[in-house]
N, C-alpha and C positions, 0 to 999 in steps of 0.2 A: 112139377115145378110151376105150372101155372096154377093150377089148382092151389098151389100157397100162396102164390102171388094176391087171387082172389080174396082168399082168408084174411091175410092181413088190412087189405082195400075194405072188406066188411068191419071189421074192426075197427080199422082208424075212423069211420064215419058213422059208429056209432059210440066213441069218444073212450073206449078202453082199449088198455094199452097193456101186452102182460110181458113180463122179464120170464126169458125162457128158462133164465138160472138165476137163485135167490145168492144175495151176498150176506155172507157171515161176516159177524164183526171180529174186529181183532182178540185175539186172545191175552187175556191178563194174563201178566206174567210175576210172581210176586217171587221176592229175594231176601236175602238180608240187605241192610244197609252198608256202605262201605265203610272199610278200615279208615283212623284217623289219619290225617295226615302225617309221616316222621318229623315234616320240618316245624318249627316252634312256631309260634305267631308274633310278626315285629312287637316288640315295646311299643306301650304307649307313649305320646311322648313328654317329654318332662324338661321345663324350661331352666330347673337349674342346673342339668347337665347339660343343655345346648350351648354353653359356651367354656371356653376352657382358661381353666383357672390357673395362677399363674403361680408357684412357690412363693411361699412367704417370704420374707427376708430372712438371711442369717440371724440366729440367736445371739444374744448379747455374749460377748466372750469368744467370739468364732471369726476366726481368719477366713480370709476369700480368697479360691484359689486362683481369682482373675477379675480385672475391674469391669467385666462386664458385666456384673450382676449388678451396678449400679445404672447401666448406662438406658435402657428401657423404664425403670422403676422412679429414676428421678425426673423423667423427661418432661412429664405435665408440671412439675413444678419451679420449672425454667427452662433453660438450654443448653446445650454442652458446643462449645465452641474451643480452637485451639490458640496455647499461648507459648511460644518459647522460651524454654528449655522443656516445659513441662508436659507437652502433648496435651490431649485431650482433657479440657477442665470443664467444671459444668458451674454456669450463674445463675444463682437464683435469683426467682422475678419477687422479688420485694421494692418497699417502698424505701425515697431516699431518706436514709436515718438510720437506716439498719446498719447492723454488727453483730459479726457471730457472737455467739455464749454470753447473749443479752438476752433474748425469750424464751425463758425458761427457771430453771432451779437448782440448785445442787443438793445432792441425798448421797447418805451415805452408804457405800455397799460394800462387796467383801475387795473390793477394787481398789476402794479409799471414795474420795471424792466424786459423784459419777452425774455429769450434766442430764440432767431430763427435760425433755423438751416435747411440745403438744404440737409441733411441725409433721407432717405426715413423713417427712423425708431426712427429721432427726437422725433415725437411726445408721445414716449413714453418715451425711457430712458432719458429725457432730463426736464421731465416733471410730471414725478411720480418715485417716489423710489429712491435709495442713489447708491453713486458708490464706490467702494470698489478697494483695491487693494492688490492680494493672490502671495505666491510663488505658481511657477509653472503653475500659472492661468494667471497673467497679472491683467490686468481690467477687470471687469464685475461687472454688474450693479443687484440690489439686487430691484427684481420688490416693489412696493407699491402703493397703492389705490385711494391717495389724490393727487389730481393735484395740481399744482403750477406753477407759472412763470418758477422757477429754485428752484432748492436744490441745493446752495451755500452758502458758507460763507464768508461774504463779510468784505473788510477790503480798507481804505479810507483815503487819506490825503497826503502832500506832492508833491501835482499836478499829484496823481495817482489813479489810481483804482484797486484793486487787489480780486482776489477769489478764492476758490477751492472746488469741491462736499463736499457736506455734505456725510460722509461715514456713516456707521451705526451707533449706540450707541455703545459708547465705543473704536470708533475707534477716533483717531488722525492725523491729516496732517501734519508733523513739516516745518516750514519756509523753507526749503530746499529743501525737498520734491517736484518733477514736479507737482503734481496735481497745483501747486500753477499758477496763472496767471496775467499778470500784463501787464496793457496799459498805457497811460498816459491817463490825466485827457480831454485830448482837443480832443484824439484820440478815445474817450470812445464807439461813435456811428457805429466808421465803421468796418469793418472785421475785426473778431481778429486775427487771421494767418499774417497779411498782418502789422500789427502795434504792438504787443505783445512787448513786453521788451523780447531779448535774456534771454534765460534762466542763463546765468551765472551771468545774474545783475536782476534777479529776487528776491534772498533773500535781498539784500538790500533794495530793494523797500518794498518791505514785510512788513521788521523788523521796517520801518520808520512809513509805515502807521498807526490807528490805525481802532481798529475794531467797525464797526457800529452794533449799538445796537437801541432797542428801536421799534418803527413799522419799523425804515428802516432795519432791522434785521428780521423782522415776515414774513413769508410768508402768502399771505393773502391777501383779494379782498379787503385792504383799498386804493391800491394806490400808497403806500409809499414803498416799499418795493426797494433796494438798494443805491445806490449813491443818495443824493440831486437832484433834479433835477434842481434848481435854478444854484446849482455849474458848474453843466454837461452843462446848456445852455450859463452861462460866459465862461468856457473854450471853449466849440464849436464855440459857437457865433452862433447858432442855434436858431429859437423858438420852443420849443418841446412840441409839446402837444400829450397827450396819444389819442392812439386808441384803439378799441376792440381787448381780446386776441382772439377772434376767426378769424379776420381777420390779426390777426400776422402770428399766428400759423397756417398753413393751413393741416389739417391732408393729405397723401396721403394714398390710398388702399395699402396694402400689395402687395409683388409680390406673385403668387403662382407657384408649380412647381420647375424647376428646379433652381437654385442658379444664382442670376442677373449675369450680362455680366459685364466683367472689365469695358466698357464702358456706364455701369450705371449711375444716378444722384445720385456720392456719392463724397461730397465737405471732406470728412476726406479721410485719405489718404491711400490708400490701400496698400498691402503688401509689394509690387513692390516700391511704394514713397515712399521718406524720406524726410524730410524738412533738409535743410542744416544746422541749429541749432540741430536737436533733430537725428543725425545720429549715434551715440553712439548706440548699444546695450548693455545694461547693463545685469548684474547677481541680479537673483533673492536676494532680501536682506532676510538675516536672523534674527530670531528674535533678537536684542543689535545689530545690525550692520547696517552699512549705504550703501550705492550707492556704485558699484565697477562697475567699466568698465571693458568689454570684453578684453582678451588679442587676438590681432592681431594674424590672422591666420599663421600658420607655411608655410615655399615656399612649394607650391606643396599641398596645401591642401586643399581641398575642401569645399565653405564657406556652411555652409547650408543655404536653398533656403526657403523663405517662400513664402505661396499663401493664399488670402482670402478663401481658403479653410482648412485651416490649415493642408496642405500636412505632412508637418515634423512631426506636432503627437505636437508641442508647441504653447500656444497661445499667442497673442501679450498682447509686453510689453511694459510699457511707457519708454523714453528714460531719462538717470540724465544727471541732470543740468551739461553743458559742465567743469566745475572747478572742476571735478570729485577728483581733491585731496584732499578737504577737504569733506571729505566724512560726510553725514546728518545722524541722527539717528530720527527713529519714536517718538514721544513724545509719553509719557504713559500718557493713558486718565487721565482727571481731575474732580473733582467734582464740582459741582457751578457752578457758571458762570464766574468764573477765569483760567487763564492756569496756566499753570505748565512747566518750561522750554523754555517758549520763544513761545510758538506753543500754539495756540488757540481751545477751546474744541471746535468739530465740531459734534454742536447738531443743532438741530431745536425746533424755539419756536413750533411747533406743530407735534406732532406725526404721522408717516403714519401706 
């Protein structure tokens, strides 16, 4: 033992040092490579499935089995608020002057008469359910189930064509009334904004025409439904033949999200337009009272401002008839199939 001890003492002081036992290095080990994996590899991803897309709307001709398919779809394009009797109704944000089954056209399809309109949310209010007109509301449209061409009531003669929504039961439109609309009999096919009869020579037109009844009164997949068509193609000088209303009417998707961009596809006129006929703001009519215009603002006073968002807290009204001195009064509903007062019951042969 000592004798090793020594050993090593020589060693380390002449500066070599020995491993009593060599180390091997490790041993390679070579394999196959491993099995694939069973599980698939996530998808890439892909931004136009990251959001989820919403059904189109019902096809032209197609009942709804409930009015919630309107209540999401119309919502960017005003509000849906509640009106008794009628429950939930939704107003659109347009400007004051508007009137239903004014922006737009009529074409003919296998329906008969069939309003087309470049409003993103045509295909509903223009095509199920009645349109109404409230104080303090304006217009809105009172959902229902049964499609149609249009919910109008049509009135004929005198080289003219004239109409206005069918409103609920029990409600009345009197000749006076804006809802009313009037083209000439030659001008019947093209835009109505562009060829309408000025409202102030609308009730004469009206009061001349009379009202069509019979299938051209029904709404209804015979075909027949408003003005003659024979008439419509002597006055045009058109040959008109009907097409599909699915290819009239072309639904578009809802927007979703936040509230369209002023420079939306919206042929009615938004808050900001007036048409130069309909620039009147009127006062809400009271019940026995007719159309009153707005009195002019005092110097210095600040007009209030409206926005398709209904900033000011009011919703849009339709504008009276420019000859606002003889002021109109509502006719009280009628029974039958007669008026009462000059003003035509605005029913429908078919219930929605």
């Amino acid at each position: 033992m000592r004798l090793r001890n020594l050993l090593v003492l020589s060693l380390a002081a002449t500066g070599c040092l020995y491993e009593q036992q060599a180390v091997r290095a490790e041993p390679s080990i070579e394999g196959p490579p491993p099995a694939p994996s069973a599980e698939a590899p996530p998808p890439s991803y892909d931004p136009e499935q990251a959001y989820q897309v919403d059904p189109p709307p019902p096809p032209a001709g197609a009942e709804v089995a409930s009015e919630a398919v309107f209540y999401e779809r119309l919502s960017p394009y005003g509000y849906w608020t509640f009106v008794a009797p009628y429950g939930r109704v939704w107003v659109p944000s347009v400007g004051y002057g508007w009137r239903p089954y004014y922006y737009g056209q009529w074409v003919l399809t296998d329906w008969g008469w069939t309003f087309v309109s470049d409003d993103p949310w045509g295909w509903a209010a223009y095509h199920y359910g009645r349109w109404n007109f409230g104080v303090g509301v304006g217009w809105y449209w009172v959902p229902g189930r049964v499609w149609g061409p249009a919910w109008v009531n049509w009135r004929y003669g005198a080289g003219y064509v004239t109409w206005c929504p069918l409103a609920p039961p029990g409600v009345v439109f009197g000749y006076r009334h804006p809802a009313w609309v009037a083209v000439s009999e030659q001008h019947f096919t093209r835009p109505i904004s562009a060829v309408a009869v000025p409202s102030q020579r609308t009730y004469g037109v009206v009061n001349q025409a009379q009202p069509l009844t019979g299938p051209h009164a029904t709404v209804g997949r015979g075909g027949s439904f408003g003005p003659p068509v024979a008439g419509v193609a002597r006055a045009t000088g058109q040959q008109i033949r009907p097409i599909a209303a699915a290819q009239a009417v072309r639904p578009r998707p809802a927007v979703t999200g936040a509230n369209p961009s002023p420079g939306a596809s919206m042929r009615s006129p938004r808050a900001r337009e007036r048409s130069d006929r309909d620039a009147v703001r009127p006062a809400a009519p009271r019940a026995g009272q007719g159309w009153r215009a707005s009195p002019p603002p005092q110097p210095g006073a600040v007009a209030p401002r409206s926005s398709p968002g209904g900033s000011t807290g009011s919703a849009p009204r339709a504008a009276p008839p420019a000859n606002a001195g003889s002021a109109p009064r509502a006719a009280p509903p009628s029974s039958g199939g007669g008026s009462r007062g000059g003003a035509p019951h605005a029913t429908s042969p078919r219930s929605q």
